[in-house]
N, C-alpha and C positions, 0 to 999 in steps of 0.2 A: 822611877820606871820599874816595870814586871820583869821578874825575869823568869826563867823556865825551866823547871827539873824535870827528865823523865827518868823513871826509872823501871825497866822492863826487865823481861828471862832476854841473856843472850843470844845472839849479837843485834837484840833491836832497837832499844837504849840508842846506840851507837851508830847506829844505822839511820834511824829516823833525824840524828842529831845531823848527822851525814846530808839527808835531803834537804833537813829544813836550810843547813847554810848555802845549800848549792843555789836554792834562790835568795837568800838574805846574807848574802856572807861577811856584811858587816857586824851582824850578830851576833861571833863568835863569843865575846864573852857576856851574853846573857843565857846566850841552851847549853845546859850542863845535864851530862848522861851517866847516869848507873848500870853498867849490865849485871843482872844479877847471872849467878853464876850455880850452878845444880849442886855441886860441893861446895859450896860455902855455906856458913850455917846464917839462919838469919839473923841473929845476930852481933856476927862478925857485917854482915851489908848493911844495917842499920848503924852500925857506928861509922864506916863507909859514909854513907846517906848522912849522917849528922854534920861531918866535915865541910860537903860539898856545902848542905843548905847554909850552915853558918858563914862558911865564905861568900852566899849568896845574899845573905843576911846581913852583911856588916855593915851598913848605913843605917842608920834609923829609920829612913823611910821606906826602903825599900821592902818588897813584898815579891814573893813566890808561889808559881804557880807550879805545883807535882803532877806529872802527868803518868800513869803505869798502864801495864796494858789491859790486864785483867782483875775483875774484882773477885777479892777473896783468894788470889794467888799470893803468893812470896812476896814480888813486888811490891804489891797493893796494901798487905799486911807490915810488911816495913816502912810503905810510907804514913799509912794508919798514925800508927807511931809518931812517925817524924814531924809532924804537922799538924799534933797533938800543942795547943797551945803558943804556936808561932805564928807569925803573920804570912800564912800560907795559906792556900788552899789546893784540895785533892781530888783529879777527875779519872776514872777510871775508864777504859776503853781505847783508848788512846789508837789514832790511826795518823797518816800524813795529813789530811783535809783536818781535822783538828789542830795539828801543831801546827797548820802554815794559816791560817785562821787566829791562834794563840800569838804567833808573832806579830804578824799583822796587826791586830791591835794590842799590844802592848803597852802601848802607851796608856789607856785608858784604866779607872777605878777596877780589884781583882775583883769586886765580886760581879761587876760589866765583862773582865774578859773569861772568867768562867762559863759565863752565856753566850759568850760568844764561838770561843773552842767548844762547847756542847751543842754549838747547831750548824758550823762547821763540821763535827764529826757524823751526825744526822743526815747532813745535807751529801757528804763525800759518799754517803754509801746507799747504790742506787742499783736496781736492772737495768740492762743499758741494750737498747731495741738493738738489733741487727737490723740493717736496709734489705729490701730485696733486692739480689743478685739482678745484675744487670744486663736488661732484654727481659727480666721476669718478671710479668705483670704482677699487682699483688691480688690474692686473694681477698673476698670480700668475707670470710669462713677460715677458721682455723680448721674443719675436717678435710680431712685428704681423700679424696676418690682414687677408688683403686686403678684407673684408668688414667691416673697423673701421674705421671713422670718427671722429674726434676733431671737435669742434663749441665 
């Protein structure tokens, strides 16, 4: 089975790990969180990050999926590193509709849940319409006449 690193800038790491058990809380020991921290050098968060993954790593079959929040920041650039050669893979962007997507299917081949957290996180971020206010007809026009009034 997958399991799941994220490793993001402070306190999101922890945060995101937060939500994801509040709906899967039997999870706990497969989402493991890094917050990278602004005084740490990176470094010191990538030997950090080696720990966890190898404790993440200690079955033979087992594979990991690193999730950070931005590419080309701190995080992203220690996981770079970390997943250099290991049975992992590394997705950048990282939001909640990705990681509850990531757990979700878990179970399945990494390089199936990599596409799947990637359209998960796609699919979670959306304009989201507003209804019209009620009693208020809608408009068949988005121009507003200066002789309409909203109340």
């Amino acid at each position: 089975m997958n399991s799941i690193f994220i490793i993001a800038h402070a306190p999101l790491a922890h945060a995101l790990r937060q939500c994801a058990l509040h709906v899967f809380p039997d999870c706990e020991h497969l989402i493991s969180a890094l917050d990278v921290l602004p005084k740490v050098s990176p470094e010191e968060t990538l030997a950090a990050a080696r720990i966890t993954l190898d404790m993440q790593l200690r079955t033979p079959r087992s594979q990991v999926l690193v999730l950070t929040d931005v590419f080309g920041a701190t995080p992203c650039n220690v996981a770079q590193k970390l997943v250099d050669g290991t049975r992992s893979k590394l997705v950048a962007g990282v939001n909640l509709p990705m990681l509850l997507r990531a757990v979700t299917y878990r179970h399945e081949p990494l390089d199936s849940l990599v596409q799947r957290a990637l359209a998960g996180g796609t699919a979670g971020v959306m304009q989201v319409a507003v209804a019209a206010p009620q009693n208020q007809a809608r408009r068949k026009h988005s121009d507003q006449d200066i002789r309409d009034h909203q109340q």
